[in-house]
Backbone as a printed PyTorch tensor [residue, N CA C, xyz], in Angstrom:
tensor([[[  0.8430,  -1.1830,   0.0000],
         [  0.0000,   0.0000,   0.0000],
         [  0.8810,   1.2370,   0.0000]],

        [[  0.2580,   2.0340,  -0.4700],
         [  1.0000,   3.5810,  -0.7660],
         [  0.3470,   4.5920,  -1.0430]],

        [[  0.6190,   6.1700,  -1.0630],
         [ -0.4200,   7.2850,  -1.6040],
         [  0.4500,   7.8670,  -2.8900]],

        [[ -0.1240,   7.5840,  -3.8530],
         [  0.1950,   8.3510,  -5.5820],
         [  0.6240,   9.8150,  -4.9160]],

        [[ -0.5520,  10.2570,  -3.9550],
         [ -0.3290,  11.9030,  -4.3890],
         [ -1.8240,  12.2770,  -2.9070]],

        [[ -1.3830,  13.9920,  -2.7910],
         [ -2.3690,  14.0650,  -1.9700],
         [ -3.4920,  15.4020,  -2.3010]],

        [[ -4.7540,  14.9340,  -1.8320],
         [ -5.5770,  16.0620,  -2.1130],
         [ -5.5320,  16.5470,  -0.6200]],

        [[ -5.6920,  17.8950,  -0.7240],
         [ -5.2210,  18.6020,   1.0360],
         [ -6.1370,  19.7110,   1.2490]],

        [[ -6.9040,  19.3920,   1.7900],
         [ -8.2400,  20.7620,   2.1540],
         [ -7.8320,  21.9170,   2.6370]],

        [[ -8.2470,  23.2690,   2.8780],
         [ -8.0720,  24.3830,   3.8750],
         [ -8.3540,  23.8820,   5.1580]],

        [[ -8.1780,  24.2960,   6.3030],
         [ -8.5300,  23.4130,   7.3180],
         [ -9.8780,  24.1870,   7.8620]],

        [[-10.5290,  23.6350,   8.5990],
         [-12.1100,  23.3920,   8.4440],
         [-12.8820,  24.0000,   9.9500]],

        [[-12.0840,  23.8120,  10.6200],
         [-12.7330,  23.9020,  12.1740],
         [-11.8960,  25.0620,  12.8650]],

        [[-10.3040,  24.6970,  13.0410],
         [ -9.5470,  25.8700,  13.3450],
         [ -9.3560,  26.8440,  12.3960]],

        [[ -9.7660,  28.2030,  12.0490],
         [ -9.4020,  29.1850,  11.2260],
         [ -8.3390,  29.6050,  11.4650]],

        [[ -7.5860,  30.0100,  10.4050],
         [ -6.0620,  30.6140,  10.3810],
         [ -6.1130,  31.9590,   9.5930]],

        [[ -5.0130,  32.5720,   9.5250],
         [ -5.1090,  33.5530,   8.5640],
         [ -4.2200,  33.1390,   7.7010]],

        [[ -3.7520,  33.8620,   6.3920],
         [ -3.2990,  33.4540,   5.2960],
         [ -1.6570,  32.8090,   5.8370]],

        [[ -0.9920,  33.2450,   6.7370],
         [  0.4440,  33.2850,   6.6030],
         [  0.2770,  31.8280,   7.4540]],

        [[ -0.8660,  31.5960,   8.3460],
         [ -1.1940,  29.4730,   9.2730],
         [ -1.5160,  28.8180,   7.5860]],

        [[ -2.2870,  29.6640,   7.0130],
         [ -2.4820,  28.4840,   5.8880],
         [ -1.2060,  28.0270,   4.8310]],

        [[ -0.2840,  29.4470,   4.8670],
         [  0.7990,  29.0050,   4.1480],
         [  1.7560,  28.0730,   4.6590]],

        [[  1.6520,  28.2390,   6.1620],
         [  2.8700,  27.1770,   6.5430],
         [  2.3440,  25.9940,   7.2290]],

        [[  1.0990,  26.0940,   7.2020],
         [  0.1170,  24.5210,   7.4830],
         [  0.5180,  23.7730,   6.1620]],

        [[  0.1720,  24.3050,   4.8710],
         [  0.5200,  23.3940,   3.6490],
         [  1.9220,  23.6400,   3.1200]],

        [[  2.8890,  24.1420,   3.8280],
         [  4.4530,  23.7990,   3.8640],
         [  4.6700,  22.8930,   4.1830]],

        [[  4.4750,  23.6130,   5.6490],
         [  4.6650,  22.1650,   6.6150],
         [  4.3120,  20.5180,   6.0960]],

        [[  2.8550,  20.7240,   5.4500],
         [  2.6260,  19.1430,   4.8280],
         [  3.8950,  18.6040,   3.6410]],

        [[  3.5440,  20.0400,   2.7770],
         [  4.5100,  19.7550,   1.2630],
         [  5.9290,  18.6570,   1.8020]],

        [[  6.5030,  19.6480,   2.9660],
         [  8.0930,  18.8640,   3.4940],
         [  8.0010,  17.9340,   4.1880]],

        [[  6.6170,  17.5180,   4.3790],
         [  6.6290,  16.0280,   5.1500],
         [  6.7940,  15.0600,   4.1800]],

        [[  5.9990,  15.1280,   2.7990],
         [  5.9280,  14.0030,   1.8600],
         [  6.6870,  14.1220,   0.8730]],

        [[  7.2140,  13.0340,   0.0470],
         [  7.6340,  13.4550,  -1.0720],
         [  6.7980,  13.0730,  -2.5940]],

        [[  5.5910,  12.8200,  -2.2950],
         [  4.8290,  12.9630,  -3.1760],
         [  3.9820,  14.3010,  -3.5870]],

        [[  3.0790,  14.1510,  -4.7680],
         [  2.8700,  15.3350,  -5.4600],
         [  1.0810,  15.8740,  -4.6830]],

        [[  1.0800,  16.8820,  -4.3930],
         [ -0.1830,  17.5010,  -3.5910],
         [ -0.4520,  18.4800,  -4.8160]],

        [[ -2.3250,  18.1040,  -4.3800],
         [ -3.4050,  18.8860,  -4.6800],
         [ -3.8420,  19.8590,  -3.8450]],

        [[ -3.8620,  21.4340,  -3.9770],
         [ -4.7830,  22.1760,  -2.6170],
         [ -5.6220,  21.9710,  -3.0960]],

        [[ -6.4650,  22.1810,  -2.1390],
         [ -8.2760,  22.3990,  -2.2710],
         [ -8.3860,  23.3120,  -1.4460]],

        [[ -9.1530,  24.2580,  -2.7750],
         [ -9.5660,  25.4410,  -2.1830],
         [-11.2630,  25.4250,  -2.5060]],

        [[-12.0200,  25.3720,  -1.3160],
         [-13.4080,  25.2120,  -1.3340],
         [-13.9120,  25.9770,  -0.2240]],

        [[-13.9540,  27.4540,  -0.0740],
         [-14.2940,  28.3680,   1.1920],
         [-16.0410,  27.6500,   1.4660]],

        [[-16.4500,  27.1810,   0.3780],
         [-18.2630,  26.8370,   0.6810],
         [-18.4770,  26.0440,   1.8410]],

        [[-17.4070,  25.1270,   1.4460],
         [-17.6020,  24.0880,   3.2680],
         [-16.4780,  24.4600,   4.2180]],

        [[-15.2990,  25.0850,   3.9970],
         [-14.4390,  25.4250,   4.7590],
         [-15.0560,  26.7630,   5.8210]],

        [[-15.2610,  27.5220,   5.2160],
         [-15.2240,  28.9060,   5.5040],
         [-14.1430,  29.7190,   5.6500]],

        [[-12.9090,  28.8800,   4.8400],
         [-11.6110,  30.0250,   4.7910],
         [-10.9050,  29.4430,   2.5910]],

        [[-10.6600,  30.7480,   2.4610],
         [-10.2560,  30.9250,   1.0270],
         [ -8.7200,  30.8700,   0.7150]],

        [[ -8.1580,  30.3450,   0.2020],
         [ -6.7660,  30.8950,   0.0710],
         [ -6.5500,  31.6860,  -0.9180]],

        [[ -6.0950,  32.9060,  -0.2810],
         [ -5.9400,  34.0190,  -1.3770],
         [ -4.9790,  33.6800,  -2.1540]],

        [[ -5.0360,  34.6440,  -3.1020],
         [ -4.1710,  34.7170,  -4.3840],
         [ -2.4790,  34.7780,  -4.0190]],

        [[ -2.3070,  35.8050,  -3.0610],
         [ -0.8900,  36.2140,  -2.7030],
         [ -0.0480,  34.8460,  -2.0550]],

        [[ -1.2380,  33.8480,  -1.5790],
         [ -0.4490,  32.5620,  -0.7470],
         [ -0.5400,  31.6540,  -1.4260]],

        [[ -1.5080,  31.5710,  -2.4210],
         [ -1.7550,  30.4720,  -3.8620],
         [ -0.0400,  30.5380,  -4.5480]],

        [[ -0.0630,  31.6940,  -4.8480],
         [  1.2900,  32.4520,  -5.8600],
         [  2.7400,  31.6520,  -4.8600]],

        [[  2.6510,  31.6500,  -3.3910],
         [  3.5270,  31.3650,  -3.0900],
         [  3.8520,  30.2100,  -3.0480]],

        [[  2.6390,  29.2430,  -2.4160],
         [  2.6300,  27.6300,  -2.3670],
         [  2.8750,  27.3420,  -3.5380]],

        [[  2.3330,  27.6560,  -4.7270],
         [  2.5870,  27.0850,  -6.7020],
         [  4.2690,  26.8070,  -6.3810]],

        [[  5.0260,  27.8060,  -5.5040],
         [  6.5410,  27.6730,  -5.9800],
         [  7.4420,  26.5350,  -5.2560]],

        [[  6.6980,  25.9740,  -4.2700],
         [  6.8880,  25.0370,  -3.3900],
         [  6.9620,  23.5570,  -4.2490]],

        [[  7.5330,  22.6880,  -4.4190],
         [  8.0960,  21.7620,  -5.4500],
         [  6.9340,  20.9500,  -5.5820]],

        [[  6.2930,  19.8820,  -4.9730],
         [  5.5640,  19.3940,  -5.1170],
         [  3.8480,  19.2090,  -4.5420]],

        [[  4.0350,  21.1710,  -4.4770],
         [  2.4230,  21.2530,  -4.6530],
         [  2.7000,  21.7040,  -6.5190]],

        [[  1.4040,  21.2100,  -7.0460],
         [  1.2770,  20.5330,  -8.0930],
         [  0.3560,  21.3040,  -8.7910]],

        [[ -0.8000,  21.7580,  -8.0970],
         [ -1.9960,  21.8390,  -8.7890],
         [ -2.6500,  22.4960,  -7.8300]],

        [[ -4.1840,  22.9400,  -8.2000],
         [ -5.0760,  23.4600,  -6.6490],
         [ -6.4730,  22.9620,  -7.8560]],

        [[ -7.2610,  22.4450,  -6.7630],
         [ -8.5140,  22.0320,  -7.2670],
         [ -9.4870,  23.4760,  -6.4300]],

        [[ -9.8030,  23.8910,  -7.4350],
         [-10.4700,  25.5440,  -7.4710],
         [-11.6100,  25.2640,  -7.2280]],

        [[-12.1380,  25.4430,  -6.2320],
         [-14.2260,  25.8760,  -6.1000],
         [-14.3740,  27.0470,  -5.2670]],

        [[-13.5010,  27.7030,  -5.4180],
         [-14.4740,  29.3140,  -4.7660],
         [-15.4590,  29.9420,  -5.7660]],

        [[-15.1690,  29.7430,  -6.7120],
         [-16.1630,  30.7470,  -7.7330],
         [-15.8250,  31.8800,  -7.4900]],

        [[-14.4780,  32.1180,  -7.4590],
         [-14.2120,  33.4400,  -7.7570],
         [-13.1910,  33.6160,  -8.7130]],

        [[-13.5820,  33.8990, -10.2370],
         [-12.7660,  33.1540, -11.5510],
         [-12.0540,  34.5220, -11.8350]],

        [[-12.4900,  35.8200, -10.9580],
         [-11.2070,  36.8490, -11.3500],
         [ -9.6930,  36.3620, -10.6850]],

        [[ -9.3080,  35.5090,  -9.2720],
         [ -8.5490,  35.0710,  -8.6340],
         [ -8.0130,  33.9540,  -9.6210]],

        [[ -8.7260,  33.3800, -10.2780],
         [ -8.7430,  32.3300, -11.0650],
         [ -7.6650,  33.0790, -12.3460]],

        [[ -8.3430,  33.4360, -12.8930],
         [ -7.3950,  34.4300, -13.8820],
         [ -6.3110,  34.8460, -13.4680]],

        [[ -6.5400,  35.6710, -12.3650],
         [ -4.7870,  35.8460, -12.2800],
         [ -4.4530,  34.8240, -11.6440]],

        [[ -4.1780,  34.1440, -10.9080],
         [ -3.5770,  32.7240, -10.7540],
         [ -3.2640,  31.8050, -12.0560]],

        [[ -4.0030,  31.7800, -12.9690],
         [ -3.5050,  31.3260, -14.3620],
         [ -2.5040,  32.0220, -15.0660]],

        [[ -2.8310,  33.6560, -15.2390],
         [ -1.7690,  33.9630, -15.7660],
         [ -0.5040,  34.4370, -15.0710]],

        [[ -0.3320,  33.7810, -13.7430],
         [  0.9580,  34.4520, -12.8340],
         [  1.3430,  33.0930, -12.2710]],

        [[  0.6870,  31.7810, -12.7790],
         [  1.5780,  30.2750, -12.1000],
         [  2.5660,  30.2660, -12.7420]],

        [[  3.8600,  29.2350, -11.8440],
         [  5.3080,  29.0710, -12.5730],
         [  4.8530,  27.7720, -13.7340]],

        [[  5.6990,  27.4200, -13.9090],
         [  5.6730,  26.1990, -15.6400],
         [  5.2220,  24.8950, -14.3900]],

        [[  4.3820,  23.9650, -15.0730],
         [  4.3540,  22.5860, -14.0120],
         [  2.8530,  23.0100, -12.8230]],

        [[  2.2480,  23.9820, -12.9070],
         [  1.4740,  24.3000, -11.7220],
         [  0.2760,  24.3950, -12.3490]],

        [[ -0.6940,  23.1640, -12.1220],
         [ -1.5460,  22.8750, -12.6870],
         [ -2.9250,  24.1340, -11.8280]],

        [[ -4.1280,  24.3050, -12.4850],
         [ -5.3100,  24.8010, -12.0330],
         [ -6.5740,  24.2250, -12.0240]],

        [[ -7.2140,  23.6780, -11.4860],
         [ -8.1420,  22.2170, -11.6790],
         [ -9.9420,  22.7550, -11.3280]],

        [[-10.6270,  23.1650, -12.2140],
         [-12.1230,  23.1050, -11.3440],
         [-12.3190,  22.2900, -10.3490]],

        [[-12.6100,  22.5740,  -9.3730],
         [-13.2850,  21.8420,  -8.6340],
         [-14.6490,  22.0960,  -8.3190]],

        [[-15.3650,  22.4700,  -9.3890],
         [-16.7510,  22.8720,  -9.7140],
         [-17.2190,  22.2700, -10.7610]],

        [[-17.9120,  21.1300, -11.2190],
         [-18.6920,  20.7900, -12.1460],
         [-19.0050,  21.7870, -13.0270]],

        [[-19.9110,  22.6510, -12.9000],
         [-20.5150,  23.9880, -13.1540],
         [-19.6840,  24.7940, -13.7180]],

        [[-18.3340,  24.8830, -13.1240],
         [-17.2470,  26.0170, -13.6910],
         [-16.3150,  25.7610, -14.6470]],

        [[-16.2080,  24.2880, -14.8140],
         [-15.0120,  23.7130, -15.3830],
         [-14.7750,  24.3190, -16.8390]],

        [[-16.1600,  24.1950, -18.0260],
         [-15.6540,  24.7470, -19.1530],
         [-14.7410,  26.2010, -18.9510]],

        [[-15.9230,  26.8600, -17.9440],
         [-14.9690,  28.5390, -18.3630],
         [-14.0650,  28.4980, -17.6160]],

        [[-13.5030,  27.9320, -16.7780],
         [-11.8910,  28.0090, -16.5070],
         [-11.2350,  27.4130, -17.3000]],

        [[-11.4440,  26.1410, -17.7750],
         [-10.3650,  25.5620, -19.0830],
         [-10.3460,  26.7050, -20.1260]],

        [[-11.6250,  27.3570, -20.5160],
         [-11.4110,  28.4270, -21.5760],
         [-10.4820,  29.8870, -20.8930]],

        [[-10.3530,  29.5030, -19.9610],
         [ -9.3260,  31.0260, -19.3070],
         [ -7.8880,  30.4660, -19.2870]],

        [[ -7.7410,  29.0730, -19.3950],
         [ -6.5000,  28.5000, -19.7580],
         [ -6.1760,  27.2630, -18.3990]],

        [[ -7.1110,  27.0380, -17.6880],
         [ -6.9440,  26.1870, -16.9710],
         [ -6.6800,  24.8430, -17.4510]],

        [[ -6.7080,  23.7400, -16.6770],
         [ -6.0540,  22.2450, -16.6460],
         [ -6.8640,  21.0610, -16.7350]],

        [[ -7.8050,  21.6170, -16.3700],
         [ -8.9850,  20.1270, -16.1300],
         [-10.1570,  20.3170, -15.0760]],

        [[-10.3760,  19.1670, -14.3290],
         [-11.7760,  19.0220, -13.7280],
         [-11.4450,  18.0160, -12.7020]],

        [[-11.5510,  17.8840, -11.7440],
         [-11.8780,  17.2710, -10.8400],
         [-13.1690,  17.1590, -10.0230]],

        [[-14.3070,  16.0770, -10.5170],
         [-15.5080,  16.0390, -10.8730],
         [-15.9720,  15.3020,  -9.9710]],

        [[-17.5170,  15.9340,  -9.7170],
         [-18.1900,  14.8350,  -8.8740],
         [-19.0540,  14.2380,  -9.7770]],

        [[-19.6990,  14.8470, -10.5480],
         [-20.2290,  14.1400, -11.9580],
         [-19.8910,  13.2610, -12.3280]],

        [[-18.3000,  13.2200, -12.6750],
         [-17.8980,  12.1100, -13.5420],
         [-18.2430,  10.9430, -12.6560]],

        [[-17.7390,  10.8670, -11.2620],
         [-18.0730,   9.4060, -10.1420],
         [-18.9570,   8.7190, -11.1170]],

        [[-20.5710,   9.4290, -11.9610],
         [-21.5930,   8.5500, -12.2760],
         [-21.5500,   8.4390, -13.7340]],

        [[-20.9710,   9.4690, -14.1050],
         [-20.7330,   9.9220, -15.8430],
         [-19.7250,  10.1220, -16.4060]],

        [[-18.7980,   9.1840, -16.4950],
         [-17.4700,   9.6830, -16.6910],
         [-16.8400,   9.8430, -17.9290]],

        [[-17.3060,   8.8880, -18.6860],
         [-17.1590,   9.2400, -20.5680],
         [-18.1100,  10.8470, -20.4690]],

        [[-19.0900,  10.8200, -20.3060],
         [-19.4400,  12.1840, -20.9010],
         [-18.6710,  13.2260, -20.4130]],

        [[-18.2430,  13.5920, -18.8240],
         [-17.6030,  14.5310, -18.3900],
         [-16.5240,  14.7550, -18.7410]],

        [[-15.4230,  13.3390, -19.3600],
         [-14.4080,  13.3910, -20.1750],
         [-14.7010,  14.0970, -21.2940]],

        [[-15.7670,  13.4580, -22.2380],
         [-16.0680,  14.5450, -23.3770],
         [-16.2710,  16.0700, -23.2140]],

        [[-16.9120,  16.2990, -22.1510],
         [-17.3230,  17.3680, -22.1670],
         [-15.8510,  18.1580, -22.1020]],

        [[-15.1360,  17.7450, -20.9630],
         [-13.5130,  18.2090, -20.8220],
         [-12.9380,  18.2040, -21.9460]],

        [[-12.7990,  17.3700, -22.8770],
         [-12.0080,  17.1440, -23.9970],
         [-12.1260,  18.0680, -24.8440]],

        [[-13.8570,  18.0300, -25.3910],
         [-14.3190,  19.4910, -26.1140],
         [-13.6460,  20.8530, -25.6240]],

        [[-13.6650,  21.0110, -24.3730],
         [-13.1450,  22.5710, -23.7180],
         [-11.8540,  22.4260, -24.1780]],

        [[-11.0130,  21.2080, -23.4700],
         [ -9.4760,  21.7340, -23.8210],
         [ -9.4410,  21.4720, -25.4190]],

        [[-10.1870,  20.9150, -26.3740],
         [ -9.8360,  21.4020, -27.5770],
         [-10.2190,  22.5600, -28.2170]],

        [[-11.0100,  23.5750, -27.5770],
         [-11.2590,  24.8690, -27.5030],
         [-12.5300,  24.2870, -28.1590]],

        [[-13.0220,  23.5060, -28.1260],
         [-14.2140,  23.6250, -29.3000],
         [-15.9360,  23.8550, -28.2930]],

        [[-15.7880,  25.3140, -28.2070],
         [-16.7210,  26.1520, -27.1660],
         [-17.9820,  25.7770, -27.2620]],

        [[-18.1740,  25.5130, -28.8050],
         [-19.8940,  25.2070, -29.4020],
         [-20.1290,  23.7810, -28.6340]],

        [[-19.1800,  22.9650, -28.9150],
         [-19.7170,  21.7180, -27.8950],
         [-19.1340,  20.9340, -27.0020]],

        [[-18.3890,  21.9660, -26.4870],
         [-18.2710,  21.7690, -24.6500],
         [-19.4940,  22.6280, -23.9680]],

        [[-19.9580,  23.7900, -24.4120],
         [-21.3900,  24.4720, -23.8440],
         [-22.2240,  23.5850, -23.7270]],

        [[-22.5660,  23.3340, -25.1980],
         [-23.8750,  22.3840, -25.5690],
         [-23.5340,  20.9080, -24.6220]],

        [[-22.8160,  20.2710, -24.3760],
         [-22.5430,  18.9910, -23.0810],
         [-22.8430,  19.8460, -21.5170]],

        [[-22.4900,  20.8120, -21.3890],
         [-22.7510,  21.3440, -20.0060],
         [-24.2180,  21.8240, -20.2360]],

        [[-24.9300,  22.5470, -21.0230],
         [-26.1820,  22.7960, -20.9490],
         [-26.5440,  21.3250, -21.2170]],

        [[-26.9210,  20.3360, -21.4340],
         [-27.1680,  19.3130, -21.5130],
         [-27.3870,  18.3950, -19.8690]],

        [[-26.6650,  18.7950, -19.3760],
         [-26.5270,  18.1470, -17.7550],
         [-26.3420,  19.0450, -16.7320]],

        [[-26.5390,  20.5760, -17.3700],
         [-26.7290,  21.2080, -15.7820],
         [-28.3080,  21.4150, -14.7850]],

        [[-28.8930,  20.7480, -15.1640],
         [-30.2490,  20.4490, -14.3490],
         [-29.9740,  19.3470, -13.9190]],

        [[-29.0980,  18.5930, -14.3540],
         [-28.7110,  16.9950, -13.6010],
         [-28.0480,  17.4160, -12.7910]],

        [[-26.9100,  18.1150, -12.6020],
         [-25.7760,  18.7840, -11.7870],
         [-26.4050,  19.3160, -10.8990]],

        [[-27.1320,  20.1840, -11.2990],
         [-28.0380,  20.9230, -10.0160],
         [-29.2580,  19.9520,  -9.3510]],

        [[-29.7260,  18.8900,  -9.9030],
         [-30.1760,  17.8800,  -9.0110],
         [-28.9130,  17.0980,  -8.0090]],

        [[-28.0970,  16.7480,  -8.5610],
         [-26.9840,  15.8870,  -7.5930],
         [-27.1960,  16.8160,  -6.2740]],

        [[-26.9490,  18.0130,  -6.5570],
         [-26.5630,  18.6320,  -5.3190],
         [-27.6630,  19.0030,  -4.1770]],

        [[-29.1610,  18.8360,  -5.1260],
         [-29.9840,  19.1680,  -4.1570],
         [-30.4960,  19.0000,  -2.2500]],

        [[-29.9720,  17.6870,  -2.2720],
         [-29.8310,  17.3200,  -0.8410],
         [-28.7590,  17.2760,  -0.3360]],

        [[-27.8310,  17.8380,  -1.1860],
         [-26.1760,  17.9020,  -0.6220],
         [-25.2220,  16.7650,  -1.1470]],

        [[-24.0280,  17.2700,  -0.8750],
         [-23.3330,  16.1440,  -1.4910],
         [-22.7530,  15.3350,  -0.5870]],

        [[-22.4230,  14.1760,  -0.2940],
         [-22.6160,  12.8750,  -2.0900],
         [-23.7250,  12.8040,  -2.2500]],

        [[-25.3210,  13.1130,  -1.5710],
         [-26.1240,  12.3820,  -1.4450],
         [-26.3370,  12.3310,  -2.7540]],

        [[-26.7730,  12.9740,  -3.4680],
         [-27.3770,  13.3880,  -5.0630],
         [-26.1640,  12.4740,  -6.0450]],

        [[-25.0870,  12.3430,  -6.0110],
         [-24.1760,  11.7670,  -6.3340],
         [-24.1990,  10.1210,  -6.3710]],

        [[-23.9580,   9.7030,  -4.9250],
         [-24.6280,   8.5110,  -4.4130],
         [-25.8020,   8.2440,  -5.0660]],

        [[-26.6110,   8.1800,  -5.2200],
         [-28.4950,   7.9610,  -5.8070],
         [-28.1220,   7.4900,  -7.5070]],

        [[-27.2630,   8.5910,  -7.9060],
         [-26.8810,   8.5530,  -9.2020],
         [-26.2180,   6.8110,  -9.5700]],

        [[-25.2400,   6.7140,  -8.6570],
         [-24.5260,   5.5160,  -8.6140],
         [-25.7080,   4.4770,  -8.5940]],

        [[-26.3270,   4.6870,  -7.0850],
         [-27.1030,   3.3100,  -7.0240],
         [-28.0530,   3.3500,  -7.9800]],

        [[-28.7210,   4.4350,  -8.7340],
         [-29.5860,   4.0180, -10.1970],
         [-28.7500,   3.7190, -10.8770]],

        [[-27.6150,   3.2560, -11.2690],
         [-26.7860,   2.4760, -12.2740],
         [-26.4880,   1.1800, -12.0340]],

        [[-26.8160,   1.1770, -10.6250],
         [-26.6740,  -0.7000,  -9.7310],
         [-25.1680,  -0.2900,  -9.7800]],

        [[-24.5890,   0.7880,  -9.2250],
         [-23.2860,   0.2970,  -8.9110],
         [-22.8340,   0.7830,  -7.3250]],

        [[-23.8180,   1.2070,  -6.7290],
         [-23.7030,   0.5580,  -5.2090],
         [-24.9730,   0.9750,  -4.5760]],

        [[-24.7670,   0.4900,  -3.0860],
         [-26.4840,   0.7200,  -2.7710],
         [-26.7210,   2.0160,  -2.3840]],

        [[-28.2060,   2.4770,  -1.9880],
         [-27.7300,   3.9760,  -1.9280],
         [-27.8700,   4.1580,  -0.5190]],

        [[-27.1150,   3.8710,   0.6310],
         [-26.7800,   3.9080,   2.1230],
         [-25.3200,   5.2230,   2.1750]],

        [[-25.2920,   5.9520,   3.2830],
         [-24.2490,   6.6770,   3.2350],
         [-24.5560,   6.6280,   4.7650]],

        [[-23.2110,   6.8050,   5.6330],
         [-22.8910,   7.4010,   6.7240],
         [-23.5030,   8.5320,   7.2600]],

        [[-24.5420,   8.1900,   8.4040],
         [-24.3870,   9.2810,   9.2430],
         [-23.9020,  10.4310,   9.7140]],

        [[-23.8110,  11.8100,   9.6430],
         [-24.9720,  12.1510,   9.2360],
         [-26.1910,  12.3890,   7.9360]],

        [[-25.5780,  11.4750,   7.1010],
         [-25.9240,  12.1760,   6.0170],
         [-27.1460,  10.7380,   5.5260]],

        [[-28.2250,  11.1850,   4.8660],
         [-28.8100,  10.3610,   4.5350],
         [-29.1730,   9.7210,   2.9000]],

        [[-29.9900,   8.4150,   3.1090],
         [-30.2660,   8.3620,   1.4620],
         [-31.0650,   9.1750,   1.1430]],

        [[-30.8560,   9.6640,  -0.5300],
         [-31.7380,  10.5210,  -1.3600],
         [-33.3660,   9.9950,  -0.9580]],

        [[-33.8890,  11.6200,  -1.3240],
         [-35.5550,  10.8750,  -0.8940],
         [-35.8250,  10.7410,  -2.4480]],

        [[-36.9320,   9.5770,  -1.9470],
         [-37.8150,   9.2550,  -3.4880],
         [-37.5050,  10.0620,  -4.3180]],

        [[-38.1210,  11.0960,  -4.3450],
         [-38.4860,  12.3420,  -5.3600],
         [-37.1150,  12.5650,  -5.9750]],

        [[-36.1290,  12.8080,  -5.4320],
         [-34.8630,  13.3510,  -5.8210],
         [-34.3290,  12.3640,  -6.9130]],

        [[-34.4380,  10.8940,  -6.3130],
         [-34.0450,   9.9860,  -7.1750],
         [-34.7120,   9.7660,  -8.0920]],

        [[-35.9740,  10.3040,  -8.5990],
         [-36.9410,   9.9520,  -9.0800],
         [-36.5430,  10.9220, -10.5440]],

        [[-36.1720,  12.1170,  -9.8920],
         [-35.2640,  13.1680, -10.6370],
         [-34.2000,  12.8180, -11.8110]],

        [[-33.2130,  12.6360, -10.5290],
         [-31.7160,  11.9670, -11.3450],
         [-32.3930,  11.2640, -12.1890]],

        [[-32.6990,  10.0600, -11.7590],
         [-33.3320,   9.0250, -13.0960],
         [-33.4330,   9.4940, -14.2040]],

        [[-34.7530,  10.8400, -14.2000],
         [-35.5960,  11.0180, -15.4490],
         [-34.1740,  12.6330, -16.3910]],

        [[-33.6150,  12.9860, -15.1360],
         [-32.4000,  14.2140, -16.4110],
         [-31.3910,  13.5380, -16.6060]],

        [[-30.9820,  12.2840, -16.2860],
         [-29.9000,  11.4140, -16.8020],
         [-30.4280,  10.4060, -18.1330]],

        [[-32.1450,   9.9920, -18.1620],
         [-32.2700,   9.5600, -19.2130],
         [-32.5740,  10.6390, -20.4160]],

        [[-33.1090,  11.8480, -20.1240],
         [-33.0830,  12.8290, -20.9310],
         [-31.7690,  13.5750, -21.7020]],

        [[-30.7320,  12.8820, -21.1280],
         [-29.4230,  13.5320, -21.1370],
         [-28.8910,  12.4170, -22.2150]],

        [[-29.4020,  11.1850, -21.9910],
         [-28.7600,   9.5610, -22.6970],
         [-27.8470,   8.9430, -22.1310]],

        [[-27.7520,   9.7120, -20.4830],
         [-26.8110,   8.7550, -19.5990],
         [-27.3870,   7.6100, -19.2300]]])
């Protein structure tokens, strides 16, 4: 057993200010010598990593990448056009992924794909081949599905998705529960409308 690489959250409960968050994910970077993901997601965290400590961690050897969900794509921009060579920029928004690949970003790191993963590949593929007309047309295509996944929160909407494919049951850990009827009833009918 071993870890490829690490995905590394903001931290969640203790708040820091920017200069704890820079040397909280130092501190990790020089523990491992594998390649790290930040995650920057202020929605469940309630702390952001700004731009000025993004800029600094990118220079740190094997942080790698940052999986982006603030939705804040002006930070996004300049973080694209001010990373060193090797410093990847990753949606971490379903929802956002085309227009950051079209601002010059890297990819997607998807909760979608978990249930759809050829299409979300396509849909990715279309963006990074710039071809705008149908990477849109794949995201308008499944953003009422997207916005169902999330309706009861996530995984739940996610989860439901899976177990209507029979590929696991739809039980999740406490606190969190299975999708109600209706929701699943949902997914079902914008995933067959979609031809997933």
């Amino acid at each position: 057993m071993g870890c490829d690489g690490l995905l590394v959250v903001t931290p969640y409960y203790n708040k820091t200010t920017q200069k704890g968050l820079f040397l909280h994910f130092k501190a990790i970077a020089e523990s491992v010598d594998i390649p790290i993901i930040l995650y920057n997601v202020p929605g469940r965290t309630k702390l952001s990593i700004a731009l000025d400590t993004l800029e600094k961690l990118a220079k740190i050897d094997n942080i790698v990448a940052i999986k982006e969900a603030s939705g804040d794509m002006e930070q996004v921009d300049e973080l694209i056009a001010g990373r060193p060579d090797g410093f990847h920029v990753l949606s971490g928004d379903d929802a956002l992924a085309v227009p950051l690949i079209e601002k010059g970003g890297d990819g997607l790191i998807s909760v979608v794909a978990n249930a759809y993963p050829a299409y979300m590949a396509e849909m990715v593929g279309a963006a990074m081949a710039q071809d705008a007309k149908r990477s849109h047309r794949l995201w308008s295509d499944i953003a009422e599905l997207e916005k169902s996944l999330f309706a009861e929160g996530n995984p739940t909407g996610i989860k439901a998705a899976l177990s209507i494919k029979g590929l696991i049951a739809n039980n999740l850990r406490l606190p969190l529960v299975a999708s109600s009827p209706e929701l699943s009833d949902r997914i079902r009918l914008l995933a067959s409308e979609a031809g997933l």
